[in-house]
MOPAC internal coordinates of N, CA, C and O (Angstrom, degrees):
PM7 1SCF
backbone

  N    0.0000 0     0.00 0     0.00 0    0    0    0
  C    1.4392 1     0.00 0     0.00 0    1    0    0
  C    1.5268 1   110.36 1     0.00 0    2    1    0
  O    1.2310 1   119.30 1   -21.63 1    3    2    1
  N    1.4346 1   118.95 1   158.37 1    3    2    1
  C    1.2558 1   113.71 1  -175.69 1    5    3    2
  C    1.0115 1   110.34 1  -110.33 1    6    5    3
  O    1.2310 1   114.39 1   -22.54 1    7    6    5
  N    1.9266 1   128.24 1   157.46 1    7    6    5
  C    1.6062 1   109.86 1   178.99 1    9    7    6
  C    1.5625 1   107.70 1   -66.50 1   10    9    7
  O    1.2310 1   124.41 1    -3.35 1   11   10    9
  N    1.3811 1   109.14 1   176.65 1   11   10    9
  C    1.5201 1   133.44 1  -169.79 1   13   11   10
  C    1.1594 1    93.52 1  -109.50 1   14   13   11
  O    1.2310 1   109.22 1   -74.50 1   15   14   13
  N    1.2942 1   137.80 1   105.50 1   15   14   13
  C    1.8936 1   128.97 1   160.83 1   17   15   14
  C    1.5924 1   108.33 1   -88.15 1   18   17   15
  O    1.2310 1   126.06 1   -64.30 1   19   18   17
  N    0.9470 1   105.96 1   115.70 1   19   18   17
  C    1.6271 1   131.96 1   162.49 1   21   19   18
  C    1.1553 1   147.43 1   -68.43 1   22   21   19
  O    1.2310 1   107.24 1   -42.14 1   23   22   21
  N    1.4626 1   141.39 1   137.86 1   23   22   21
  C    1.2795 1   100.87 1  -167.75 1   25   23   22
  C    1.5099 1   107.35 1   -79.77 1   26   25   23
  O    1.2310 1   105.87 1   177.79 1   27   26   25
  N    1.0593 1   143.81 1    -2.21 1   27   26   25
  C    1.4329 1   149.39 1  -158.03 1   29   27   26
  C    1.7057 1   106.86 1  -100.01 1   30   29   27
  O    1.2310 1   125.18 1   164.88 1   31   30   29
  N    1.7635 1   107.66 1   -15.12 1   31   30   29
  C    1.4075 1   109.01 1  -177.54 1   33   31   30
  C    1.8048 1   113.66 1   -54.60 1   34   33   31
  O    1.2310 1   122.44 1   137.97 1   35   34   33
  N    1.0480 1   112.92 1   -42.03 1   35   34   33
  C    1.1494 1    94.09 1  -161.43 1   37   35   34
  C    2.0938 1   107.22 1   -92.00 1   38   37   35
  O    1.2310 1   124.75 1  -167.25 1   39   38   37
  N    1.5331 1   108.49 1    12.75 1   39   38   37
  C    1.1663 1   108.85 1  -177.33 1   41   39   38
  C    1.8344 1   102.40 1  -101.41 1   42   41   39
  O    1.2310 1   121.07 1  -173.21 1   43   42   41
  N    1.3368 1   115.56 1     6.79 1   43   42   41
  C    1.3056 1   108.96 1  -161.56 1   45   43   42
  C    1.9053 1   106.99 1   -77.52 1   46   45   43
  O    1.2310 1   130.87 1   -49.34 1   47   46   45
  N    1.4845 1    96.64 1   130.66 1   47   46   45
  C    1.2207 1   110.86 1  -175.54 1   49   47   46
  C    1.1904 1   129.19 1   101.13 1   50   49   47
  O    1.2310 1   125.22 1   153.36 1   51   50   49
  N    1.5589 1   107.57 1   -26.64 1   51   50   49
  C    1.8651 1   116.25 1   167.18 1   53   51   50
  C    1.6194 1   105.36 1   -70.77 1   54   53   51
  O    1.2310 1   133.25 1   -13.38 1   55   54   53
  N    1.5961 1    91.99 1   166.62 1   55   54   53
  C    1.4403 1    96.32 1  -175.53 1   57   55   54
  C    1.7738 1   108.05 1   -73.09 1   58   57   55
  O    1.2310 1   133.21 1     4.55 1   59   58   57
  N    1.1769 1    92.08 1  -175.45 1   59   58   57
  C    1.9273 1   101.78 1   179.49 1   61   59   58
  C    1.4264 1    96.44 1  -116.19 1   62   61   59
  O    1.2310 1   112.75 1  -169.35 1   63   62   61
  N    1.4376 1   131.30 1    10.65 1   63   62   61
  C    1.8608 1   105.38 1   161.03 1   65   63   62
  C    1.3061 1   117.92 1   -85.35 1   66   65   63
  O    1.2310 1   134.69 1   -36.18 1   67   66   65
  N    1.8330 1    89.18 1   143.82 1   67   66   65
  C    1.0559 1    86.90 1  -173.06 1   69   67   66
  C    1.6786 1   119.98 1  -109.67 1   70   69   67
  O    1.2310 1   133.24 1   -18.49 1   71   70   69
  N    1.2402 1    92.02 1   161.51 1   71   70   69
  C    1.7140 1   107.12 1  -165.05 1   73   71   70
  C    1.3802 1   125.48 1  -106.13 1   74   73   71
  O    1.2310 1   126.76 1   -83.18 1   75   74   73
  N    1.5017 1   104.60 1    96.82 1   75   74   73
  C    1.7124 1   107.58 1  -158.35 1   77   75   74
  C    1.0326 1    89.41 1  -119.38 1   78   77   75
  O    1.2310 1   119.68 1   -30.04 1   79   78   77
  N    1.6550 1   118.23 1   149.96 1   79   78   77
  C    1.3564 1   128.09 1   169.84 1   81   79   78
  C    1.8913 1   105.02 1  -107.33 1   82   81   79
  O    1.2310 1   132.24 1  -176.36 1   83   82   81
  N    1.3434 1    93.96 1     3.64 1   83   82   81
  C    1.8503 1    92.60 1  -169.73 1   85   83   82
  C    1.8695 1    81.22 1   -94.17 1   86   85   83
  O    1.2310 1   128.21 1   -55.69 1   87   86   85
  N    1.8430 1   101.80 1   124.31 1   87   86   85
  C    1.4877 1   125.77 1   145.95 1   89   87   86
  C    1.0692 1   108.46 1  -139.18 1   90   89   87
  O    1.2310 1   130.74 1   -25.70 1   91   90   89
  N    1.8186 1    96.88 1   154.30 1   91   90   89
  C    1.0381 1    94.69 1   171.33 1   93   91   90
  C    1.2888 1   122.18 1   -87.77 1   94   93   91
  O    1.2310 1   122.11 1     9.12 1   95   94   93
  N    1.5490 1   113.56 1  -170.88 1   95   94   93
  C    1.2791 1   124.40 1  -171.44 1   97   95   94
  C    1.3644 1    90.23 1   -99.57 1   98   97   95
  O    1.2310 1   120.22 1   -23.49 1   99   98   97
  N    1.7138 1   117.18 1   156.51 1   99   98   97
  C    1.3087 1   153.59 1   166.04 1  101   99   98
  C    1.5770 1    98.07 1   -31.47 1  102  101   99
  O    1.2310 1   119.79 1   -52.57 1  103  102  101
  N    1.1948 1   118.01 1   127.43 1  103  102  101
  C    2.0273 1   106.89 1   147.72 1  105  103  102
  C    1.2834 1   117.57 1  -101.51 1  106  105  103
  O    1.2310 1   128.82 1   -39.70 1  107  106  105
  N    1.3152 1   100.61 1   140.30 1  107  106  105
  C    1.8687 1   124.88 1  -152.45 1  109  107  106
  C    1.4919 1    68.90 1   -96.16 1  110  109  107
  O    1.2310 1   126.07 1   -25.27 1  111  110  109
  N    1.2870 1   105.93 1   154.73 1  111  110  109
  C    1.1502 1   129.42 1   145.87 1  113  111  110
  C    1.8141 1   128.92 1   -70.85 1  114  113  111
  O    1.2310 1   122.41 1   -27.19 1  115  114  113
  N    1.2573 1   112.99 1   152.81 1  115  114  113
  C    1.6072 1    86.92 1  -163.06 1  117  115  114
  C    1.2414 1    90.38 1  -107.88 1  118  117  115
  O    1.2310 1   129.10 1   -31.70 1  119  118  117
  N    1.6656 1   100.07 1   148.30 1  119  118  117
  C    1.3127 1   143.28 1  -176.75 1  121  119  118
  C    1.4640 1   113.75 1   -33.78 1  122  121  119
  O    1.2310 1   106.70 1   -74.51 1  123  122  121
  N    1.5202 1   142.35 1   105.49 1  123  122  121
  C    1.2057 1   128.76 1  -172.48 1  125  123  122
  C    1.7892 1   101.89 1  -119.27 1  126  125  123
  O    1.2310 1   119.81 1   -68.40 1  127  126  125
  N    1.3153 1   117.96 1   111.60 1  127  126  125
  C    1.5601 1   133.50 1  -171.52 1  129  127  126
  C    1.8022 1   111.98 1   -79.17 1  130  129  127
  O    1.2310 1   122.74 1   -66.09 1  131  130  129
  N    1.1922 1   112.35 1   113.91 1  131  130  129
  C    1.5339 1   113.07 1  -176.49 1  133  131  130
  C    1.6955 1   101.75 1   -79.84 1  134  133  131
  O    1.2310 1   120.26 1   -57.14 1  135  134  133
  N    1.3623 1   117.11 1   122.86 1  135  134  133
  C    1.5666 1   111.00 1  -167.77 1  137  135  134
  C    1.3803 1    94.32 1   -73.26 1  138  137  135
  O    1.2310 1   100.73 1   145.40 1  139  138  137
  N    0.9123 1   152.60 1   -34.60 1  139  138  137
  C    1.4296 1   175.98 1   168.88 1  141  139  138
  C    1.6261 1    99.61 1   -25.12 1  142  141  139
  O    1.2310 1   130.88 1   103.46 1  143  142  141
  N    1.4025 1    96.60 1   -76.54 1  143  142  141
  C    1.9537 1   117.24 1  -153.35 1  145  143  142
  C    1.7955 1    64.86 1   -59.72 1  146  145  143
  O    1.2310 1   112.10 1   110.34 1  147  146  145
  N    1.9103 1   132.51 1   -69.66 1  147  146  145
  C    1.2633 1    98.64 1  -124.34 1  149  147  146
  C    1.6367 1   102.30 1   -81.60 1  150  149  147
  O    1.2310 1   127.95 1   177.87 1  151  150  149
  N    1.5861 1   102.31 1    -2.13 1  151  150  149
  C    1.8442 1    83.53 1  -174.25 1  153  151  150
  C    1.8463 1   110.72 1   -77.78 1  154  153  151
  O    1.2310 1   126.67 1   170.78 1  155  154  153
  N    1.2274 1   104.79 1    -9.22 1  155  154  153
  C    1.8084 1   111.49 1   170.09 1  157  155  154
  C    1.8084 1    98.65 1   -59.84 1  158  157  155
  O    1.2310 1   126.40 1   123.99 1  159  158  157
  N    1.3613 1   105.31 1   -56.01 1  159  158  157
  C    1.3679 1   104.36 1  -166.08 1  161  159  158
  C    0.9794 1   133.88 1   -64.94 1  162  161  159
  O    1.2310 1   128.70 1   141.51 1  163  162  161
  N    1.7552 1   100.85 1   -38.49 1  163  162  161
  C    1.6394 1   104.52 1   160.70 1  165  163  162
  C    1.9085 1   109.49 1   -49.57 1  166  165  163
  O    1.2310 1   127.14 1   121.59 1  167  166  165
  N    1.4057 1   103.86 1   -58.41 1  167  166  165
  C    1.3097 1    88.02 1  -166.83 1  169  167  166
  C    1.6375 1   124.87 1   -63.03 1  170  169  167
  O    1.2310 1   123.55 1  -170.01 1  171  170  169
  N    1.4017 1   110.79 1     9.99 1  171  170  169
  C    1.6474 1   114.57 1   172.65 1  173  171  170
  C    1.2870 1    87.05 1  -102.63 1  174  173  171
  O    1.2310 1   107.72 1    85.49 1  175  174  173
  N    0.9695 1   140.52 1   -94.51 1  175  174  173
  C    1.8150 1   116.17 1   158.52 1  177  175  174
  C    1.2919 1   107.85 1    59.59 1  178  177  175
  O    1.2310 1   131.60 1    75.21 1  179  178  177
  N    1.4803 1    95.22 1  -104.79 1  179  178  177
  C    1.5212 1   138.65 1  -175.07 1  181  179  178
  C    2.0118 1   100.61 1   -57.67 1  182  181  179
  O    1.2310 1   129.55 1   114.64 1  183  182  181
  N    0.8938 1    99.19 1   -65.36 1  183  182  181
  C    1.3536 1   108.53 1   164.06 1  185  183  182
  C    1.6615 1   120.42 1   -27.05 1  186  185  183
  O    1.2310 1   120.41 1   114.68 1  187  186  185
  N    0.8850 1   116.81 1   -65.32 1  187  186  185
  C    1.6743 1   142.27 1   159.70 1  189  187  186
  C    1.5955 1   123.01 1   -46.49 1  190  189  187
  O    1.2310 1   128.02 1   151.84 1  191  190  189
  N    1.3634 1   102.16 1   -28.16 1  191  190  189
  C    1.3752 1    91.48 1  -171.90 1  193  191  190
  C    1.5990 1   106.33 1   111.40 1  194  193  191
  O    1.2310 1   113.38 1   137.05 1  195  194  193
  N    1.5498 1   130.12 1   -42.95 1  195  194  193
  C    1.0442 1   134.81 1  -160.92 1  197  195  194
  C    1.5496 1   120.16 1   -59.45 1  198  197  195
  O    1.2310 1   130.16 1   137.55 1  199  198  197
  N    1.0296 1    98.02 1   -42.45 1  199  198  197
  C    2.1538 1   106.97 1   174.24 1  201  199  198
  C    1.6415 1    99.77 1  -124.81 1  202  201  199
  O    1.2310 1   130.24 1   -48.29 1  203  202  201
  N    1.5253 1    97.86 1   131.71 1  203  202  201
  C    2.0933 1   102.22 1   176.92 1  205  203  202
  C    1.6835 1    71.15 1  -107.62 1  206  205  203
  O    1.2310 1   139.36 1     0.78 1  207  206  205
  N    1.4839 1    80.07 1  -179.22 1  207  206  205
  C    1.4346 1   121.53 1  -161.70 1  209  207  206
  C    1.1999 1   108.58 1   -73.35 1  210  209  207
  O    1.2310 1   114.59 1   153.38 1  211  210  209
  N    1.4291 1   127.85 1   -26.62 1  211  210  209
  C    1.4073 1   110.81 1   156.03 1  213  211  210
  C    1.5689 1   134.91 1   -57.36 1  214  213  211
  O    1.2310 1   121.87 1   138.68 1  215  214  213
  N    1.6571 1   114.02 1   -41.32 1  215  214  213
  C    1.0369 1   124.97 1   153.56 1  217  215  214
  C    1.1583 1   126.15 1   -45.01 1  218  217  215
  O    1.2310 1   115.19 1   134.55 1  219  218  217
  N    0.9786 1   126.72 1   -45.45 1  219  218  217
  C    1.6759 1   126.52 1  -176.56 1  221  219  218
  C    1.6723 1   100.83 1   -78.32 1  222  221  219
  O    1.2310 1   115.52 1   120.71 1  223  222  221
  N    1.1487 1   126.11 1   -59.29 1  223  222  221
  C    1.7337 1   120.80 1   165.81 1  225  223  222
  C    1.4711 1   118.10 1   -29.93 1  226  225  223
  O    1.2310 1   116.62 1   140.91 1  227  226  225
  N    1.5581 1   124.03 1   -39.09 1  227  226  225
  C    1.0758 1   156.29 1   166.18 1  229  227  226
  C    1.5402 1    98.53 1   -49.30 1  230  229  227
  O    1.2310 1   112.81 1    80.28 1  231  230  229
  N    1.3594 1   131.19 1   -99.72 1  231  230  229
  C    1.0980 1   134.90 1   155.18 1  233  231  230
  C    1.7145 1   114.70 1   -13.27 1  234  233  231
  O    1.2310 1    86.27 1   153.37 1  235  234  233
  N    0.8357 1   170.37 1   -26.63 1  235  234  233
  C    1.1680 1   162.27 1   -98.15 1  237  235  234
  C    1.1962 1    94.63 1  -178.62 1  238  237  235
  O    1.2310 1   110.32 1   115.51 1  239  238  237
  N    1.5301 1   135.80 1   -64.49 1  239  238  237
  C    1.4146 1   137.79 1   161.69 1  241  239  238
  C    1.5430 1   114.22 1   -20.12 1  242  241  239
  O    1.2310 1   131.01 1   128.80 1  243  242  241
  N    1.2580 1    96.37 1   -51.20 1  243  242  241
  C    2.0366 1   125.22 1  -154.59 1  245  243  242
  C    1.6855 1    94.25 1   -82.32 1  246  245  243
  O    1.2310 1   117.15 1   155.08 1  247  246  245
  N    1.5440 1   123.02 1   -24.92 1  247  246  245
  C    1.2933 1   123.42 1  -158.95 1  249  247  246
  C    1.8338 1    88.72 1  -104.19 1  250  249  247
  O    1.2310 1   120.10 1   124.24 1  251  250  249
  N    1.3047 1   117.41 1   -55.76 1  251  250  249
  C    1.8187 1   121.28 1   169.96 1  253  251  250
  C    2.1961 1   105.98 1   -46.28 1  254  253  251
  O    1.2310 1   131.21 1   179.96 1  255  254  253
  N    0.9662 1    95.98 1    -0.04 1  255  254  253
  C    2.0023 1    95.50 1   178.25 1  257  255  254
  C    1.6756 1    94.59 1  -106.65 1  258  257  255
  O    1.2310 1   120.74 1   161.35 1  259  258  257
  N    1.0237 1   116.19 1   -18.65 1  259  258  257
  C    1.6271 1   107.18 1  -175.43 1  261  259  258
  C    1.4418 1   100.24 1  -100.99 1  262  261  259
  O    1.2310 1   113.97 1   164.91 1  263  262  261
  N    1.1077 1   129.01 1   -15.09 1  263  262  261
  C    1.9396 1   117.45 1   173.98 1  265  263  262
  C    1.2721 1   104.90 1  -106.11 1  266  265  263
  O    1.2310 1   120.10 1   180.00 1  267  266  265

């Protein structure tokens, strides 16, 4: 008779853990926006120099398409 080669022949005697490098990543919690904190900020924003008044009309346009 002839031997039988297996696929397990050449693992005989090593352990069986197994060794994965695939994890996952962490789950973030999702992002919850205080309308509050950001309408202060915009208006330091605006305040600052950082957004003119077109921008913010802009914004506001873009926010009246989602309701």
């Amino acid at each position: 008779m002839s031997k039988l080669n297996t696929l397990s022949g050449g693992y005989k005697g090593s352990s069986t853990k197994v060794r994965s490098s695939n994890t996952r990543p962490p789950v973030a919690s999702p992002l919850k926006v205080n309308a509050d904190e950001l309408i202060k900020k915009i208006k330091v924003w605006h305040a600052d120099g950082i957004l003119d008044n077109k921008e913010i009309i802009n914004i506001i346009q873009q926010l009246q398409t989602i309701v």
